[in-house]
N, C-alpha and C positions, 0 to 999 in steps of 0.2 A: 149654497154657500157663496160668501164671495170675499173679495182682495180688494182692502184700502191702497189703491197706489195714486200717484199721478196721473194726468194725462198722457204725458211724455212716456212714463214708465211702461203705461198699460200699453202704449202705441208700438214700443220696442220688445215687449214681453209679445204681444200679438204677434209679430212681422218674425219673430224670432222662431215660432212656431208653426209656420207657412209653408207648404213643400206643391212642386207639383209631380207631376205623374204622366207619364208618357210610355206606351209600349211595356210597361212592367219595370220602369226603368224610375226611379224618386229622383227629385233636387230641392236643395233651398229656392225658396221662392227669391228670397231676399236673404243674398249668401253674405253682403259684407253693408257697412252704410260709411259712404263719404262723409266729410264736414270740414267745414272752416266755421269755428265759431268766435258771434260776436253777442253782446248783448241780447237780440233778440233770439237766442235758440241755447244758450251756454248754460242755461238757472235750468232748462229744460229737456229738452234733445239732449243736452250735452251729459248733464247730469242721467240724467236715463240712462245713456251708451257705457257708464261708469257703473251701474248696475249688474249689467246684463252678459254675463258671460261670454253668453253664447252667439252673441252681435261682435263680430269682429269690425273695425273703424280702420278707416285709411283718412290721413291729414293730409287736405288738397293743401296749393295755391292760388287758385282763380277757381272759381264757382262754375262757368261755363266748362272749363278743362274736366272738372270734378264731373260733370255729365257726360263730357266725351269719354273720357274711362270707364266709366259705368256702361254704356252703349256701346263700347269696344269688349267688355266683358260680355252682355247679353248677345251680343251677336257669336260672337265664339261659342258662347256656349248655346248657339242655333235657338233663342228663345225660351229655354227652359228655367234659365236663373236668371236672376237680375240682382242689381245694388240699390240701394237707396242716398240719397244726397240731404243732407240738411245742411242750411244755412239761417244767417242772422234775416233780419227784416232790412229794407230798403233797397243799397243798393246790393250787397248780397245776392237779395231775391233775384233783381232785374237781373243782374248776370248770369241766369239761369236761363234765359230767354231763348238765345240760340242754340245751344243743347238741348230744350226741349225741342223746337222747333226740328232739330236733324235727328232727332229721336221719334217723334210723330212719322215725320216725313217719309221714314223709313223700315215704319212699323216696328222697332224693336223697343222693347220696355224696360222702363226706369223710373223709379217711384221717387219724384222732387219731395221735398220737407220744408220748405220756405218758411222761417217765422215772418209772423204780420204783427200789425199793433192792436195792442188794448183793446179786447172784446169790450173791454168795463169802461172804456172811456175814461182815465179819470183826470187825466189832464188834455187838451185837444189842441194842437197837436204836438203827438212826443216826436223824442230822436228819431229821424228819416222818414217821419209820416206826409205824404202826401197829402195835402187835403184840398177838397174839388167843392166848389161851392154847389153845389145841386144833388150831391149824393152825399150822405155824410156816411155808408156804407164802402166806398170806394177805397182800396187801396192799390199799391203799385204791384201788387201779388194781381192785380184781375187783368193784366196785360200776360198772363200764362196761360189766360184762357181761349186764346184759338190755338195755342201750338198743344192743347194738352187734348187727350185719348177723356180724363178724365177729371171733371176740378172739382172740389168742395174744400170749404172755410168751415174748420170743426171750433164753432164760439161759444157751444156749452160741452161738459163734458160726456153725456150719453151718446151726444151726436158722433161722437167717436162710434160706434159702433158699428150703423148704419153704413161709413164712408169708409172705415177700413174697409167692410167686406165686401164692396162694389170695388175699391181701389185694387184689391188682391184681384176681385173677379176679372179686372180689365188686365189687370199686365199679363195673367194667363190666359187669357184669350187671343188665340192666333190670329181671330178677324178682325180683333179690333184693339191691339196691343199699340203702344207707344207711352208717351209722358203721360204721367199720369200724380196729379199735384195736391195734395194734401195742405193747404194754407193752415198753419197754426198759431193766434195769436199768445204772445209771449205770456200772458196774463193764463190761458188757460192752458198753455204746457204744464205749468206749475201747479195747477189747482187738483184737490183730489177727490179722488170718487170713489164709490164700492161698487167694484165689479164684477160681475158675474162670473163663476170659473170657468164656464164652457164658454166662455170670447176666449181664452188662453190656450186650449184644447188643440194637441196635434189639428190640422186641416188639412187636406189633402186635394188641390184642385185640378182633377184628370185633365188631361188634354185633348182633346176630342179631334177625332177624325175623320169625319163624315164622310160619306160614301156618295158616288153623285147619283143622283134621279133618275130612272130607269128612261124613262121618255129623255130626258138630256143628254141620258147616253148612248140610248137608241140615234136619235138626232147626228151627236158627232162621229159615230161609226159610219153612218153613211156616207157623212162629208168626205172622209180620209179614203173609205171607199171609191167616190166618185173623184175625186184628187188626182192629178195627173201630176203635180209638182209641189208635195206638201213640205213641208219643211215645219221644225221647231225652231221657236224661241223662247230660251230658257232665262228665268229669271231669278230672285234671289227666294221667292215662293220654293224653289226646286230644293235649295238647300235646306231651310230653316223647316219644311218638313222632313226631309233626310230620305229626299226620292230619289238620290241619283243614280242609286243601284233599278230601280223603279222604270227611269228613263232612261239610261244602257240598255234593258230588255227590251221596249217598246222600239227605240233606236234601231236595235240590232235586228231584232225578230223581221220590224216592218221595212226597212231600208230607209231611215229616218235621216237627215242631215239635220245637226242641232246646233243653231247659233245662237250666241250668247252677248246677254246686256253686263254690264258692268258688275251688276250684281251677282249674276246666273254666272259669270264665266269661271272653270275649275269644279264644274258640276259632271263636265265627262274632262278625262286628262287630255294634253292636246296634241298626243299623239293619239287617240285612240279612231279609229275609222269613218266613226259617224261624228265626229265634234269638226265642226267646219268653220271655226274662229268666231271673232267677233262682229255684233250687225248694228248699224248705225252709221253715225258722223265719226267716231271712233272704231267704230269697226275694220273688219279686212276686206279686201276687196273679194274674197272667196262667199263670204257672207252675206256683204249689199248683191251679190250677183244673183245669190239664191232668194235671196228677200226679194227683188225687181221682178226675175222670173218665176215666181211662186205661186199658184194661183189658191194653194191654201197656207195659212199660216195656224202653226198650234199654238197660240200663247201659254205658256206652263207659270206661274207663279211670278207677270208682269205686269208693271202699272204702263210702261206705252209711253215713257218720257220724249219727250222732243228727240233727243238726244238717241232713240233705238226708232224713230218714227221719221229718220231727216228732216223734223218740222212738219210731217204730213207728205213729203215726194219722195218714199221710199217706195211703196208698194203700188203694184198697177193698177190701172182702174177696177178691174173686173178681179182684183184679190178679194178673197174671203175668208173669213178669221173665226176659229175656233178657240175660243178662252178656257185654261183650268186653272179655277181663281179657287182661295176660300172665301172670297169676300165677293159678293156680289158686284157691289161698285167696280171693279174691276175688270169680273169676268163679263160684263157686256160693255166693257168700248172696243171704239172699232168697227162697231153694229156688227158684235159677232154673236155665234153660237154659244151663248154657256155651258162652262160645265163645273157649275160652283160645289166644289168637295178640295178634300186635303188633296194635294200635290201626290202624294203616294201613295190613298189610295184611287184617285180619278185615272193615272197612269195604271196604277194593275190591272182594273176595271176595262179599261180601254184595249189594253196588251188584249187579254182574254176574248174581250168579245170582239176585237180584230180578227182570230184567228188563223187561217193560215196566210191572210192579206199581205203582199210583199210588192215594194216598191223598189224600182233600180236605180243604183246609185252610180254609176260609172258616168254620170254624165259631168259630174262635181270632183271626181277625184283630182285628176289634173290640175286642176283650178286651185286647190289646197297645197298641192306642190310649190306651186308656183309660189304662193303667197308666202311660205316656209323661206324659200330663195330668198325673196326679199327682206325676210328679218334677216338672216344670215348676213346678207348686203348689210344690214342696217350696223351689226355687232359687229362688221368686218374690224381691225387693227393695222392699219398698213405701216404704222409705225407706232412701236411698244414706248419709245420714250418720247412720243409727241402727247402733250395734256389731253384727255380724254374729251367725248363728247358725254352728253347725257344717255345718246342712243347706246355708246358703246361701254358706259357705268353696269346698264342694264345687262348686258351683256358679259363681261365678267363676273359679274353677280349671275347670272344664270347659270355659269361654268363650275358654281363653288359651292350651288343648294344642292338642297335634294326635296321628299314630300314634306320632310319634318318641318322645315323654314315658312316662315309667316311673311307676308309683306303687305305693309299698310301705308297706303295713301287718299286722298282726297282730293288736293285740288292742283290747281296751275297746269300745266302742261306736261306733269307724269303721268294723268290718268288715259289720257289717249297715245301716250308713247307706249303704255302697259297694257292700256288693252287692244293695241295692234301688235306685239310685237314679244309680252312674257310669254312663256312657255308654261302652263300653269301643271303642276304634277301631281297637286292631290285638292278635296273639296272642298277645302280651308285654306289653301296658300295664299288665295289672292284677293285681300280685304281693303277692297277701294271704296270708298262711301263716293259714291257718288249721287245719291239726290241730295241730297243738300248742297254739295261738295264746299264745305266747308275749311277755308283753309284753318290751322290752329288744330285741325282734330287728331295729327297724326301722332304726334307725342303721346297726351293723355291716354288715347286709344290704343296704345301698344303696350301700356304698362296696364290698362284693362284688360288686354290680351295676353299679358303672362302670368297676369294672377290666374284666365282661368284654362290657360293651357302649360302649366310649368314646365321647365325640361327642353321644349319650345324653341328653337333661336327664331327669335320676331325681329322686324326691320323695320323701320319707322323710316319711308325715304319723304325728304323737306325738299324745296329749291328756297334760296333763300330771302323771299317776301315769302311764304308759311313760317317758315322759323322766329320772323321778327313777331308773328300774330300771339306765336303762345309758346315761348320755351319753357314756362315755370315750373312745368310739371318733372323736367331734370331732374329738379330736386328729390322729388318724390320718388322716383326710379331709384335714387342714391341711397335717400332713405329707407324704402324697402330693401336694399340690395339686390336689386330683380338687372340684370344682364340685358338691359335696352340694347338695342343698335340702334344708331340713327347716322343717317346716311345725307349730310346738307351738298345741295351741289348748289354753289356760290354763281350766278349767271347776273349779278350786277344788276336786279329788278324784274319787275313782275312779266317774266317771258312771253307765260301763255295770253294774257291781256295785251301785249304790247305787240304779238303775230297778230291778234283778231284786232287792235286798233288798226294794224298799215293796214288789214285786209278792208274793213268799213272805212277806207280814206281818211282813219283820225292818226293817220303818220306817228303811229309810237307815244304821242305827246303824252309826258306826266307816267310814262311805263318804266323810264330808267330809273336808276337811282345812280346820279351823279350829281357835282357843284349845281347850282344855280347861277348862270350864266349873267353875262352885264345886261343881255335884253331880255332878262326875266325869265329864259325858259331853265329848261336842265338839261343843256351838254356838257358840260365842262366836266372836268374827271371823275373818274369813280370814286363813289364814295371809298374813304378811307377804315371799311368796316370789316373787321376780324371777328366773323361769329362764331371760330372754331375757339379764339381766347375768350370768348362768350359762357360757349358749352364748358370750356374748363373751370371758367368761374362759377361753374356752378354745382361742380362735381364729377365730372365726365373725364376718361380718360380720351383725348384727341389724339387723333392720326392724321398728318396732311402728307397724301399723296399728292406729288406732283404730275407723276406721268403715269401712261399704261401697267407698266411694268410695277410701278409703286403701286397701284389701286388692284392692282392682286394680291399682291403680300398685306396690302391692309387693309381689304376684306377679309381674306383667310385669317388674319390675326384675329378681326373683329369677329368670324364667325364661332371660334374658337373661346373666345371671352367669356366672364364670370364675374365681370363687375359694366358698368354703365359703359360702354365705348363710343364715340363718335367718329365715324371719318368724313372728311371735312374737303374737297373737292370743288376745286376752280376747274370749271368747265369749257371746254372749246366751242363758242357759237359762231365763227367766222362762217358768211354764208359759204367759202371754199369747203366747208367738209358736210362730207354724207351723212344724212340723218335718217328718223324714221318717214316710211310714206307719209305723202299727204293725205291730209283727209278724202276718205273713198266716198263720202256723201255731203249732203248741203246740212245747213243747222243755220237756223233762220233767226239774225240780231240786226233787225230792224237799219238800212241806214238812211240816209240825211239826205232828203228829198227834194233838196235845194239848196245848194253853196256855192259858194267862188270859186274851191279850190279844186284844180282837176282830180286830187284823187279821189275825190269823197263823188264827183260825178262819173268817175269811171265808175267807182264802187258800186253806185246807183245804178247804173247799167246792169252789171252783172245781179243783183240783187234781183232787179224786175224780171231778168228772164229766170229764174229761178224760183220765184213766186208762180209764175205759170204751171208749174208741175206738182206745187201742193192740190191733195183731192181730200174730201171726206168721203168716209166708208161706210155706207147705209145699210 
């Protein structure tokens, strides 16, 4: 038998019928689909989505936003469900670009819809087409094809078949999930076919959890055996298989200390015994100390960014590195041990055939104390009605969650204040993208994160150069009626860029945001910008604290809310007040190997002795 429908139709009857399976546990594959439509996807997608009951839609504002929401859902819901995104052709598409890009990057999966133009050609070239004199194949849709897991241009209609069910196979697959791009041109959304009924057939696509190689796991039981100072790093691999109960036992059993990358961190709570902070450039000092003296390292579900590697001079010469990756590529850099299986079960595996192997942990306790002191230091108030710092925002806000609370960030200089310095209380609180680290992601992505954790209070904290990148998705929050928090702290320009200019000797230049001065540069005053009358113009209930004492009543208000709230927070950056530590490690950005000016040759000094201590690990 079969179904005259569209392409479009057949595509959203397909997607609508997609579930996976994990543990005995079902999900939508594809639980809702964004769009902003224009000409190229409105006769098509659009018309489809008006079909199909069972396709729930959400109306973006920006195309790239529209992906970070979708990526903020998949990640919450640890990889099991995803959204879908459709857009018109042109620039539409392109605006996809970096969404997909921090969707790859980051392994979590989102199935793009891009329209493209005219399979049929019939005029050459239409509205937004591109045309390249050497390909007449080429459209601005094939610029999605290095950030995408998975690409294909469906220009006749069977070929739909074929590309759904590789595209479905990729976003549920844990090894090799990210963006994943279905080009369709406008012509062949609309055109119809008979379709066979088992393309529309329930599908059910299990989640596999492979178990590791007996010889690989012979291998790293040795290693941890012969280990005198092993230690874990955990990564965002820990969660999105849901091992953290997995690596508490191996922790605890073996006398494990586990330090955590930006993604991994709130995998064990941070009080619990064996969680020993964060390691890296960001990290705490209790965790580069373990990383340095370590002479094994467990990788659990890490790619090894710059950023958890001090650029390569974190770990000693003679370290050696035991990886439990699902993805091969992974599980050997480093020139380590593999041990390529799921995250939960390569840690039961390992628990077990550890046996009764016990390592002592008394040499690291102390050391975590201390490190506690100093956020304490960081969140101190010495005076309630003096304007707050950023350190001490964080810090009344940690006085006011509890595990229920979400906090989502990305870029500028929150993600190294948050991961020295939050207290993370449950395996989802603390949702910082940081491979990509994308400024503009924090909005979208929070209102992806209450779609699929309702009930929730999620916090969306900005400084405000993210907030200028991508507010529009406000609206959206408004529209849904979904209880956003976002948290803007106003510091007058791009902070974390404008610390790391004075530090590479580029003196701040082009970091503030003030006048343009008579000799062309930008000192002159602060700009004259209110982006808390911003947030209200767009639907947001605003709160502006001024002082300590205000920024607790208007969290507590904010935590309490049921409609969009913002509080809105002029920041203390005077170098007179105490902030969080400095960074406990190096993170290597190149500087300027000959200039005039002395800071950029101090700079260069410190740079070269700091290069000497990068090693590769064979």
């Amino acid at each position: 038998m079969s179904i005259r429908l569209t392409v479009a139709q057949a595509l959203v009857r397909f997607l609508a019928a997609q579930y996976t399976e994990r543990d005995g546990a079902r999900h939508r594959l594809i639980a809702a689909t964004w769009g902003i439509f224009g000409h190229g996807n409105v006769a098509g997608i659009g018309q489809a989505l008006l079909e199909e009951p069972r396709m729930p839609f959400h109306q973006g504002r920006n195309e790239q936003a529209m992906v970070h929401a979708a990526v903020g859902f998949a990640r919450q819901r640890n990889r099991l469900s995803a959204h879908a995104v459709t857009t018109s052709i042109g620039p539409g598409a392109t605006n996809l670009v970096t969404g997909a890009a921090l969707a790859t990057v980051n392994h979590l999966p989102v199935l793009l819809l891009p329209g493209d133009t005219f399979a049929g050609r019939p005029a050459d070239p239409v509205l937004q087409q591109l045309q390249v004199p050497y390909a007449g194949d080429v459209s601005v849709n094939d610029c999605l094809r290095p950030v995408s897991r998975y690409f294909d241009r469906v220009t006749r209609p069977d070929a739909l078949i074929p590309a759904a069910l590789e595209a479905a196979r990729v976003l549920a697959d844990p090894s090799g999930t990210g963006a994943v791009t279905l080009a369709l041109p406008q012509d062949v959304q609309a055109e119809a076919y008979d379709w066979p009924e088992e393309f529309f057939a329930e599908r059910v696509w299990r989640i596999r959890r492979p178990r590791p190689d007996t010889a690989e796991l012979d291998a790293a039981v040795q290693a941890v055996r012969s280990a005198v100072r092993p230690l874990v790093i955990a990564g965002g691999g820990v969660r999105y298989s849901g091992a953290e109960d997995a690596l508490r036992t191996l922790a605890e059993r073996v006398g494990l200390p586990v330090v955590t990358t930006q993604a991994g961190k709130g995998v064990l709570p941070y009080d619990h015994p064996c969680e020993a902070g964060g390691v890296g450039h960001t990290g705490s000092s209790t965790g580069n100390a373990l990383a340095r003296a370590g002479d094994l390292v467990i990788g659990v579900g890490t790619r090894y960014t710059d950023f958890t590697t001090a650029s390569g001079t974190l770990f000693s010469e003679g370290t050696r590195f035991l990886n439990l990756n699902i993805t091969g590529f992974d599980a050997h850099k480093q020139g380590a041990l593999p041990l390529v299986a799921d995250a939960r079960e390569g840690l039961t595996a390992l628990t077990e055939a550890l046996g009764d192997h016990r390592q002592s942990m008394a040499q690291w306790t102390f050391s975590k104390r201390d490190w506690q002191e100093r956020i304490d230091a960081a969140y101190a108030v010495p005076d309630e009605d003096a304007r707050p710092t950023q350190a001490q925002v964080l810090g009344v806000l940690d006085t006011l969650v509890d595990g229920s609370d979400i906090l989502i960030n990305a870029a500028g200089s929150l993600p190294g204040d948050l991961h020295k310095l939050w207290r993370t209380r449950s395996p989802d609180q603390y949702h910082v993208e940081y491979g990509y680290s994308c400024m503009g992601y924090e909005i979208p992505a929070a209102i992806g994160v209450l779609l699929a954790a309702p009930g929730r209070p999620v916090w969306a904290l900005v400084g405000d150069g993210t907030y200028l990148m991508n507010p529009t998705e406000i609206v959206t929050a408004v529209q849904e009626r979904l209880p956003l928090r976002l948290i803007i702290l106003q510091n007058h320009g791009y902070a974390s860029i404008g610390g790391l200019s004075e530090a590479v000797g580029a003196e701040r230049y082009g970091t503030d945001y003030r006048h343009r001065d008579r000799d062309g540069g930008f000192t002159g005053p602060p700009l004259p910008v209110d982006l808390g009358a911003n947030a209200a113009s767009l639907g947001m209930r605003v709160l502006r604290p001024r002082t300590v004492r205000d920024l607790r009543e208007a969290l507590a208000d904010a935590r309490a809310t049921t409609v969009p709230t913002c509080v809105y927070v002029e920041t203390e950056t005077a170098d007179t007040v105490s902030g969080p530590p400095p960074a406990q490690a190096w993170w290597d950005v190149p500087v300027a190997e000959t200039s005039t000016r002395p800071s950029a040759v101090k700079a260069r000094e410190g740079y070269d002795r700091h290069v000497t201590a990068r090693r590769r690990h064979l």
